[in-house]
Chimera marker file (.cmm) of the C-alpha trace (Angstrom):
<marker_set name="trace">
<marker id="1" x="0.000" y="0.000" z="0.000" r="1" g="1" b="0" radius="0.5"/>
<marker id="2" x="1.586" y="3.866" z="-0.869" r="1" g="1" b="0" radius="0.5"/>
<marker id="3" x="1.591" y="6.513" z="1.423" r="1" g="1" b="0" radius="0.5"/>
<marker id="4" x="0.022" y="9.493" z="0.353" r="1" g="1" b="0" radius="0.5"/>
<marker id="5" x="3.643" y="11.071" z="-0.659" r="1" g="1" b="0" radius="0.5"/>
<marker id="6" x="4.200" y="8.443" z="-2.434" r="1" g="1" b="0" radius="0.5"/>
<marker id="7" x="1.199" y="8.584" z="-4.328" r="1" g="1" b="0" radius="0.5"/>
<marker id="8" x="1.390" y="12.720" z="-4.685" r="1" g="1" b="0" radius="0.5"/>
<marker id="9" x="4.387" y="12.286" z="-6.301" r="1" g="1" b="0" radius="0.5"/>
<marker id="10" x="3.257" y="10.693" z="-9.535" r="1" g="1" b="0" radius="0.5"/>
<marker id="11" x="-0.083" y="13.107" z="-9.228" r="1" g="1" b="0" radius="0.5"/>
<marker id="12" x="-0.307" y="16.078" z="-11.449" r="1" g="1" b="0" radius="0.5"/>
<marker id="13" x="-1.409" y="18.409" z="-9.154" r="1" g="1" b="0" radius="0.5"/>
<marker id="14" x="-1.692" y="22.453" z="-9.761" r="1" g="1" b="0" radius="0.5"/>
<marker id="15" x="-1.352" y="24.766" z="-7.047" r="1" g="1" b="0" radius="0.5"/>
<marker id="16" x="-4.891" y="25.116" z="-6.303" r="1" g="1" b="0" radius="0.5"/>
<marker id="17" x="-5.690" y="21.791" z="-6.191" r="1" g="1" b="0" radius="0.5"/>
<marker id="18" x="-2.570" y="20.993" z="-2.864" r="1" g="1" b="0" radius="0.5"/>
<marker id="19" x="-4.700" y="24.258" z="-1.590" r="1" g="1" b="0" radius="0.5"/>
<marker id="20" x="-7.911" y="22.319" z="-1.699" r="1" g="1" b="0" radius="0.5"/>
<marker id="21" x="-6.809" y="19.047" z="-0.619" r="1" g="1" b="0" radius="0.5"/>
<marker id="22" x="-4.732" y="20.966" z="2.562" r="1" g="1" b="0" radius="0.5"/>
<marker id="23" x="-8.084" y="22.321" z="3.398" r="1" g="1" b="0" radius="0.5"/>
<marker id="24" x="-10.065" y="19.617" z="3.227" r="1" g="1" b="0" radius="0.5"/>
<marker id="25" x="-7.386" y="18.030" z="5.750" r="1" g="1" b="0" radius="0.5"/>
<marker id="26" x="-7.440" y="21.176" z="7.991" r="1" g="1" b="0" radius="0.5"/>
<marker id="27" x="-11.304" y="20.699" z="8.460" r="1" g="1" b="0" radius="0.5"/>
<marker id="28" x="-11.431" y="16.935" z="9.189" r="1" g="1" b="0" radius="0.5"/>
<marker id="29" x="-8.762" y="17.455" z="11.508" r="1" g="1" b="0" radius="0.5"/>
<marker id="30" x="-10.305" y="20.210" z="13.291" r="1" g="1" b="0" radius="0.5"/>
<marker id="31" x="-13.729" y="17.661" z="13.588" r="1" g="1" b="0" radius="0.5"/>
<marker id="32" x="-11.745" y="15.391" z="15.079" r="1" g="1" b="0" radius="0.5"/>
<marker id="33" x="-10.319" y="17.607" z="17.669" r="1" g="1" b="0" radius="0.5"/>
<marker id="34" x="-14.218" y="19.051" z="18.550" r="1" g="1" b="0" radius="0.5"/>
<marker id="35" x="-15.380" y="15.506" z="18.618" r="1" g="1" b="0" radius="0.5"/>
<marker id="36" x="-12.581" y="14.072" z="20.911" r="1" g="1" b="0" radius="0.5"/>
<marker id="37" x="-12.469" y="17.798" z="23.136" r="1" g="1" b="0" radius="0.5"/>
<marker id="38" x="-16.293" y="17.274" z="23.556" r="1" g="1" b="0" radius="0.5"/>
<marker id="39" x="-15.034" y="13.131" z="25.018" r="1" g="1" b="0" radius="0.5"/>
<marker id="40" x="-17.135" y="11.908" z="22.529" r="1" g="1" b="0" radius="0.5"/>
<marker id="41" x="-16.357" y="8.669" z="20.326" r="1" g="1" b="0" radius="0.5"/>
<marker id="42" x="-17.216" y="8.075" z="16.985" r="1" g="1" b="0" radius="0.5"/>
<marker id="43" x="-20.090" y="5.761" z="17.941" r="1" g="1" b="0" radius="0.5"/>
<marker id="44" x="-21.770" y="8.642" z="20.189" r="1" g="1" b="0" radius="0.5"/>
<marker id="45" x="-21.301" y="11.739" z="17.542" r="1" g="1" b="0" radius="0.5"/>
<marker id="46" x="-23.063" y="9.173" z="14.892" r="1" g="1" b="0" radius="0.5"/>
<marker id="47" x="-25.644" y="8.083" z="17.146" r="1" g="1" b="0" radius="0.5"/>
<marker id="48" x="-26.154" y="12.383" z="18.088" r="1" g="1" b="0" radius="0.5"/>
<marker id="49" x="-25.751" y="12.961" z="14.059" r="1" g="1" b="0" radius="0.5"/>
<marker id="50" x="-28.261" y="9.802" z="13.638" r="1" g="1" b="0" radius="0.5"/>
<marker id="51" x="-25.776" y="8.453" z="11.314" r="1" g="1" b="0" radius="0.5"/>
<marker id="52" x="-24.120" y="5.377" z="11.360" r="1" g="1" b="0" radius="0.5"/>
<marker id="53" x="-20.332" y="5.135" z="13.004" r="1" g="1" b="0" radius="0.5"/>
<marker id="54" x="-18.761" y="3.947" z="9.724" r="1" g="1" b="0" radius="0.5"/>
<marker id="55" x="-20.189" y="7.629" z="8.006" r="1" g="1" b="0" radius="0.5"/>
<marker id="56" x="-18.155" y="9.590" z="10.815" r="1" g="1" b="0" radius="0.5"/>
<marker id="57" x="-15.027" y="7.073" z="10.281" r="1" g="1" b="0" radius="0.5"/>
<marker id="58" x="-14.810" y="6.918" z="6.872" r="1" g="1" b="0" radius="0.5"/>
<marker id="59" x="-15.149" y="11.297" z="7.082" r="1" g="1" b="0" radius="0.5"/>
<marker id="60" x="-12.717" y="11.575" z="9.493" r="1" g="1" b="0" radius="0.5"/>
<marker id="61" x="-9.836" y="8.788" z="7.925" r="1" g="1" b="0" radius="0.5"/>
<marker id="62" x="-10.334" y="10.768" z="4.448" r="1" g="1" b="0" radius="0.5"/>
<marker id="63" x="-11.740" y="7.895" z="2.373" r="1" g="1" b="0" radius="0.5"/>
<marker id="64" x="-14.119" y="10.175" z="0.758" r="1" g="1" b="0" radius="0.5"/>
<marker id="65" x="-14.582" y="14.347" z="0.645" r="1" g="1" b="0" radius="0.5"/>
<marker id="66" x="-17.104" y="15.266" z="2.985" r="1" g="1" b="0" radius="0.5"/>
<marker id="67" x="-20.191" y="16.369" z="1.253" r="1" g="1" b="0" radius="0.5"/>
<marker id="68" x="-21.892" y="19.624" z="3.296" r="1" g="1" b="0" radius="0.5"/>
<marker id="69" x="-24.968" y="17.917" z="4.234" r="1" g="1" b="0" radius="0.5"/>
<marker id="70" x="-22.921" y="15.617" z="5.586" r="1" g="1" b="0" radius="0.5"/>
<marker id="71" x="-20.683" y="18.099" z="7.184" r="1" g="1" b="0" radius="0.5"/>
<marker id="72" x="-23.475" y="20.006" z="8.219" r="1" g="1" b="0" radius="0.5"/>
<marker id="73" x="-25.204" y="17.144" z="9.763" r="1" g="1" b="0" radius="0.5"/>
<marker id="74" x="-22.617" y="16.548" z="12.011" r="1" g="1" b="0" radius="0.5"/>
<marker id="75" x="-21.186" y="19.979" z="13.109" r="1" g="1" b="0" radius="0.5"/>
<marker id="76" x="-24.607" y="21.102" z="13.794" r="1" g="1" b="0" radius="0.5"/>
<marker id="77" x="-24.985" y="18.673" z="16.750" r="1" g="1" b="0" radius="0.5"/>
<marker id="78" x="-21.612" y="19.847" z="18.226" r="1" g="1" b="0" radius="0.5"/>
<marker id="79" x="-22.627" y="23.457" z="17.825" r="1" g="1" b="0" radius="0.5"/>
<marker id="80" x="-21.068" y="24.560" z="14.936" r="1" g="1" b="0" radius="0.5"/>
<marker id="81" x="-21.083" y="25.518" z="11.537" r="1" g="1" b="0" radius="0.5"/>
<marker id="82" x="-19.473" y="25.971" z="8.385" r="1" g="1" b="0" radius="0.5"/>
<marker id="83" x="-18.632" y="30.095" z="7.397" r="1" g="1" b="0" radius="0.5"/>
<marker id="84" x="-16.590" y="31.191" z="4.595" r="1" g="1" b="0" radius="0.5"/>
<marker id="85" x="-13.933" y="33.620" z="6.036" r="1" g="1" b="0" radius="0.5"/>
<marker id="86" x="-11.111" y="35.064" z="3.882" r="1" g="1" b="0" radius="0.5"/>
<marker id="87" x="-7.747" y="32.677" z="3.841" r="1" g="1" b="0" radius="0.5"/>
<marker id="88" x="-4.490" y="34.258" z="5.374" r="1" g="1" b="0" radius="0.5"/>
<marker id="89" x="-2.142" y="35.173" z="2.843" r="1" g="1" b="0" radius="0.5"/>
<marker id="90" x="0.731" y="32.623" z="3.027" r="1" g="1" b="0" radius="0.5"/>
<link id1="1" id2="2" r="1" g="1" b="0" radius="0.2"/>
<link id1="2" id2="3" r="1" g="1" b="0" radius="0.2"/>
<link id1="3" id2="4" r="1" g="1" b="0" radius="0.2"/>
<link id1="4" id2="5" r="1" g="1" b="0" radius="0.2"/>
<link id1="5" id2="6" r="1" g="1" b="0" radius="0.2"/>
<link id1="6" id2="7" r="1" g="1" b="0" radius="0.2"/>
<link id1="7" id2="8" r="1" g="1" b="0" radius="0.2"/>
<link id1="8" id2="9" r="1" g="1" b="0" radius="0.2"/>
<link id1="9" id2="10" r="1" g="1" b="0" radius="0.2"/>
<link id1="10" id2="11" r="1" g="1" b="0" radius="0.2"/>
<link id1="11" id2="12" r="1" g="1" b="0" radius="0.2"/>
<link id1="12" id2="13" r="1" g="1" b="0" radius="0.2"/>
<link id1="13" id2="14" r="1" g="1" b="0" radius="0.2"/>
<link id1="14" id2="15" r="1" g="1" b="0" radius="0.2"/>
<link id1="15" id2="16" r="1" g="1" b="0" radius="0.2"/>
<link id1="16" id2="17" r="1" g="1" b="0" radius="0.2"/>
<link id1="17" id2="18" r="1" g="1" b="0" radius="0.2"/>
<link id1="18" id2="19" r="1" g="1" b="0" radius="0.2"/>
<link id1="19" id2="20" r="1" g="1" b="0" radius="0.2"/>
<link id1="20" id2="21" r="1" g="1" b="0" radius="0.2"/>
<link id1="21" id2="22" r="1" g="1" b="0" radius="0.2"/>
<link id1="22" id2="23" r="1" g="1" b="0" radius="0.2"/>
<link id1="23" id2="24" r="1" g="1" b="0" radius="0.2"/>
<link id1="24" id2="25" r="1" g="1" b="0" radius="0.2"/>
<link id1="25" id2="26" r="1" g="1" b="0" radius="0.2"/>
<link id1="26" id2="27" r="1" g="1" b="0" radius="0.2"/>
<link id1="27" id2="28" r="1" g="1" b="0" radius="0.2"/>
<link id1="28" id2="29" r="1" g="1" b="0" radius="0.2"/>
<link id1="29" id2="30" r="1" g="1" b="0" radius="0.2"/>
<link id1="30" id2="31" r="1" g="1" b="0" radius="0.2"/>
<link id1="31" id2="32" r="1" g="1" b="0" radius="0.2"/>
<link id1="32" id2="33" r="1" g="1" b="0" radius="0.2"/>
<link id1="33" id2="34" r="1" g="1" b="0" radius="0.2"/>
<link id1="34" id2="35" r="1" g="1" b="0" radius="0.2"/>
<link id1="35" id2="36" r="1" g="1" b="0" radius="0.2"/>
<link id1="36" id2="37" r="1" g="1" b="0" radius="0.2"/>
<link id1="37" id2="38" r="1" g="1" b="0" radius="0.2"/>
<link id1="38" id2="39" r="1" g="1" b="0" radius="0.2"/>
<link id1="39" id2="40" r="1" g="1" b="0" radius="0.2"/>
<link id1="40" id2="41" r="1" g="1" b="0" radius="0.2"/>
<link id1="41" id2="42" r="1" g="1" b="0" radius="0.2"/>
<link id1="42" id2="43" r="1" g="1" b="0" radius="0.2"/>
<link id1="43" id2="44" r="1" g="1" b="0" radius="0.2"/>
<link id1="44" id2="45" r="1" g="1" b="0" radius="0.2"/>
<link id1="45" id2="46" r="1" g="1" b="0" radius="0.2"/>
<link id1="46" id2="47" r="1" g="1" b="0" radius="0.2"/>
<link id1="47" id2="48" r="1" g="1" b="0" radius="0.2"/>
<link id1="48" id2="49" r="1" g="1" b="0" radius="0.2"/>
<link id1="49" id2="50" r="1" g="1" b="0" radius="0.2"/>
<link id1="50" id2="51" r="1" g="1" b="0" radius="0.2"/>
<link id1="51" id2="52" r="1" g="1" b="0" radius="0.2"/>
<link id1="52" id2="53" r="1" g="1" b="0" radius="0.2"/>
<link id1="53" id2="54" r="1" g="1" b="0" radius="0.2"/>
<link id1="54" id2="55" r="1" g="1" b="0" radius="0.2"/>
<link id1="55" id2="56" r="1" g="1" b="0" radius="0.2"/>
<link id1="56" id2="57" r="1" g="1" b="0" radius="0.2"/>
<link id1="57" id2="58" r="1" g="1" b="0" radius="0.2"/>
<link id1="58" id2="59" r="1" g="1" b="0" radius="0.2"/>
<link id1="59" id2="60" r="1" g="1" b="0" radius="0.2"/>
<link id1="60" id2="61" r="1" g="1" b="0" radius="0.2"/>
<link id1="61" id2="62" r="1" g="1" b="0" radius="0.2"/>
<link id1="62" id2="63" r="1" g="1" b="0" radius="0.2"/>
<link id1="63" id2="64" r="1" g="1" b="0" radius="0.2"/>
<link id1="64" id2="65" r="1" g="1" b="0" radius="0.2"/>
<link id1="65" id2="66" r="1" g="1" b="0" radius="0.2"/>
<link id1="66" id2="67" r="1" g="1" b="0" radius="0.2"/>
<link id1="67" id2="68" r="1" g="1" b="0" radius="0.2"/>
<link id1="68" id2="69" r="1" g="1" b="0" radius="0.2"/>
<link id1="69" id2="70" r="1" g="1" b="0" radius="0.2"/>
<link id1="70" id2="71" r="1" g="1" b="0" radius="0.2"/>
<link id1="71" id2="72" r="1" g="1" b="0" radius="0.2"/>
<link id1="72" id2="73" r="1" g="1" b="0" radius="0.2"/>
<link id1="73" id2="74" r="1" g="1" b="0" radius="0.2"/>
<link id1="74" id2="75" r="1" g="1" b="0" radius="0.2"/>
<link id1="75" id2="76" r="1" g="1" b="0" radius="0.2"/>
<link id1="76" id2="77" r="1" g="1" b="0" radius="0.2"/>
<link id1="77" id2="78" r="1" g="1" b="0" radius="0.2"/>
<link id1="78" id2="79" r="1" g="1" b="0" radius="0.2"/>
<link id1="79" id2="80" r="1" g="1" b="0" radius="0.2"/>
<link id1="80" id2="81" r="1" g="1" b="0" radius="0.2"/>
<link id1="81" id2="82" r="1" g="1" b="0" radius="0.2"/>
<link id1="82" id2="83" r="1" g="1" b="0" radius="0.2"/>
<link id1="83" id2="84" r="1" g="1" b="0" radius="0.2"/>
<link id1="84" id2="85" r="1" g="1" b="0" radius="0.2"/>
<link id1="85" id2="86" r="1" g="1" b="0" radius="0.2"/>
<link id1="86" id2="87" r="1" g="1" b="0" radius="0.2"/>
<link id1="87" id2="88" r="1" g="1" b="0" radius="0.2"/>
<link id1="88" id2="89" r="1" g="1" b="0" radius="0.2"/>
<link id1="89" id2="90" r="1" g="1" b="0" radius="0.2"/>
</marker_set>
């Protein structure tokens, strides 16, 4: 099995798209930090989400990109939202 560096490295990826994909990661790992700061597993945010605990692991391992329902219908329980805010210039 390749890691993902492995695997980036044959990828043809612009600028934009790293941007995207660093997001993406900087959101799931932020759920993960609410969910486990709240002392909650993955079996208790699905069952507040009414979701099933394979949905919140395969989210939060990266197997798929998070639709927003689906983002939505998990945040919402743990008292937040999504916003759009203006990135930081790097």
């Amino acid at each position: 099995m390749s890691t993902w560096k492995e695997l980036k490295k044959d990828l043809v990826l612009t600028q934009e798209d790293l941007n995207a994909i660093e997001l993406e990661k900087e959101l799931i790992r932020t759920m993960i930090h609410i969910r486990e700061e709240k002392g909650l597993t993955q079996s208790q945010l699905a069952e507040m989400c009414n979701v099933k605990q394979p949905v919140i692991a395969r989210m939060e391992s990266s197997v798929h990109s998070p639709q927003i329902d689906s983002l939505l219908k998990i945040l919402t329980p743990l008292g937040y939202t999504l916003q759009i805010v203006p990135m930081k210039k790097r």
